[in-house]
C-alpha positions in Angstrom: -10.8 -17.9 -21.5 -13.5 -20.3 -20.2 -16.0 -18.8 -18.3 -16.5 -20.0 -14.6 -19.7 -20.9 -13.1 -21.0 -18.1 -11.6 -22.0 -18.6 -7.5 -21.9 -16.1 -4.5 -18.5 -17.9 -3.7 -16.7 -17.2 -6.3 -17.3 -13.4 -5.5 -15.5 -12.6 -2.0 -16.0 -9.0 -2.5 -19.7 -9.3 -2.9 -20.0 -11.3 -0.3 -18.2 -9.0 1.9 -20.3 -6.5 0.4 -23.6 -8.4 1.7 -22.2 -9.2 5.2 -21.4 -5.5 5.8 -24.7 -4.5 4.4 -26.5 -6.8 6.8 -24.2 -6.0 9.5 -25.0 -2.1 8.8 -28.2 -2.5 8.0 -29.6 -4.2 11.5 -27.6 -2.0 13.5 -29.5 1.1 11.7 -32.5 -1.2 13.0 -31.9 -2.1 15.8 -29.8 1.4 16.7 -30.6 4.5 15.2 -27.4 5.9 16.6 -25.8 3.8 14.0 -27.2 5.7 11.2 -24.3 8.6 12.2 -21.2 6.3 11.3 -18.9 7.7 8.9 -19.8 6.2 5.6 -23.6 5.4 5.8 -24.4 9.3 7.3 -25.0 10.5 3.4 -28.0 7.6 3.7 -29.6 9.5 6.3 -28.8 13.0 4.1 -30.9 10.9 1.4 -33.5 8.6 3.1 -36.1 9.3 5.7 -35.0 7.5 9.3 -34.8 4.2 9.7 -35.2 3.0 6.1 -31.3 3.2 5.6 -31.5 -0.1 7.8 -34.1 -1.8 5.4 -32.7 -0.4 2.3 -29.3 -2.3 3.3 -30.8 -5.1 4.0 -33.3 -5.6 1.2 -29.9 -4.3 -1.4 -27.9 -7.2 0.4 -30.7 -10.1 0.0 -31.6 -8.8 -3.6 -27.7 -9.5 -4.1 -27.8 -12.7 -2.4 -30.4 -13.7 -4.4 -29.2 -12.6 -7.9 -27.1 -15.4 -8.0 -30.2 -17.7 -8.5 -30.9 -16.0 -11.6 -30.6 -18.5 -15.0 -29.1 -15.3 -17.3 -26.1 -13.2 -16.1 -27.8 -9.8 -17.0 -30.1 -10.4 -14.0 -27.6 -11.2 -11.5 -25.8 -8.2 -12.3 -29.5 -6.7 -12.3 -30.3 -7.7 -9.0 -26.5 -6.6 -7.5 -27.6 -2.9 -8.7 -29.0 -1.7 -5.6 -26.7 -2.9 -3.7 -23.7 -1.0 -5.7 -25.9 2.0 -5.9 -25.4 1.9 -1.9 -22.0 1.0 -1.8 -21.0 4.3 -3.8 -23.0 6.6 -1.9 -21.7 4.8 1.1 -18.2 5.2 -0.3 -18.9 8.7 -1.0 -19.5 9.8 2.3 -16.3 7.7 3.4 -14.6 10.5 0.4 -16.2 13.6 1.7 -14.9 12.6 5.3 -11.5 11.8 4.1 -11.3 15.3 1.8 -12.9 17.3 5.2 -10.5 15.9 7.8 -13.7 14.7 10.3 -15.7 11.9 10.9 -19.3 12.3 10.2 -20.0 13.0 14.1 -17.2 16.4 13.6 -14.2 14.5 15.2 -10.9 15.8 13.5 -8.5 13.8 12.0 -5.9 14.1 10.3 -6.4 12.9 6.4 -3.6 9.9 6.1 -5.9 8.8 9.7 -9.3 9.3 7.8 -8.1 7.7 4.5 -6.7 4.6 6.6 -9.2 4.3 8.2 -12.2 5.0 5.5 -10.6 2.9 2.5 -12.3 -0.5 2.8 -15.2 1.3 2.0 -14.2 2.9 -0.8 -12.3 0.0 -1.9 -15.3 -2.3 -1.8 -17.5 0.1 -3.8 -14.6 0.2 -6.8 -13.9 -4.0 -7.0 -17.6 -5.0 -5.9 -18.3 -2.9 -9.7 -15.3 -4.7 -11.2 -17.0 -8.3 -9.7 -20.1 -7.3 -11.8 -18.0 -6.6 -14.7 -16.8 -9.8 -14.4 -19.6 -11.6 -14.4 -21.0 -9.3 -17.3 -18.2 -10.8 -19.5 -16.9 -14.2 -18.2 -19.6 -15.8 -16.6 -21.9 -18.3 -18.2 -26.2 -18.4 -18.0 -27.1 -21.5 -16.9 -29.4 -24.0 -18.6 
């Protein structure tokens, strides 16, 4: 296999990854109501108010900018954060789904709450496989 040059492009997951992080992120800013949506609720179990929006937002430039890196170890380095976030994010997506309620008590039923939780979850699991990928086929640069 021949490794492919390693850009933000080549990664949609990641970059969906980013855009929702930045979309989540300013809303917790610019919101605090926003902090209470299904899967970024467990941020506000973790992290003091209002630094959920920050911590998205610094995770999703860090990842941005880890593709400027020369060696692959630090792009997948600087994409850390942001997957640290994306499970705990997906996790609270899982603990809705398994409880039958959205994070503000609504109840659902859990074919509703899995429909409607799984892009979360799903980006977590194939943003970790993108850093795989770059772990093993893409190339540091010169």
């Amino acid at each position: 296999m021949t490794p492919w040059p390693r850009k933000i492009t080549n990664f949609p997951i990641i970059l969906i990854a980013v855009c929702h992080q930045y979309v989540a992120g300013l809303c917790i800013m610019l919101d605090i109501a926003a902090k209470n949506a299904t899967s970024m609720h467990v941020l506000d179990l973790i992290f003091p108010d209002r630094t959920e929006g920050v911590l998205l937002t610094v995770a999703a430039t860090m990842a941005w900018a880890g593709f400027r890196f020369r060696r692959k170890i630090d792009c997948v380095m600087m994409l850390m954060p942001q997957q640290l976030l994306l499970f705990i994010s997906a996790g609270g997506a899982a603990e809705a789904i398994i409880k039958g309620q959205f994070a503000d008590g609504v109840l659902r039923s859990h074919a509703f709450l899995l429909v409607d939780q799984c892009p979360m979850i799903l980006i977590a699991f194939f943003h970790s496989w993108a850093m795989m990928l770059i772990l093993r086929h893409g190339e540091d640069r010169n």
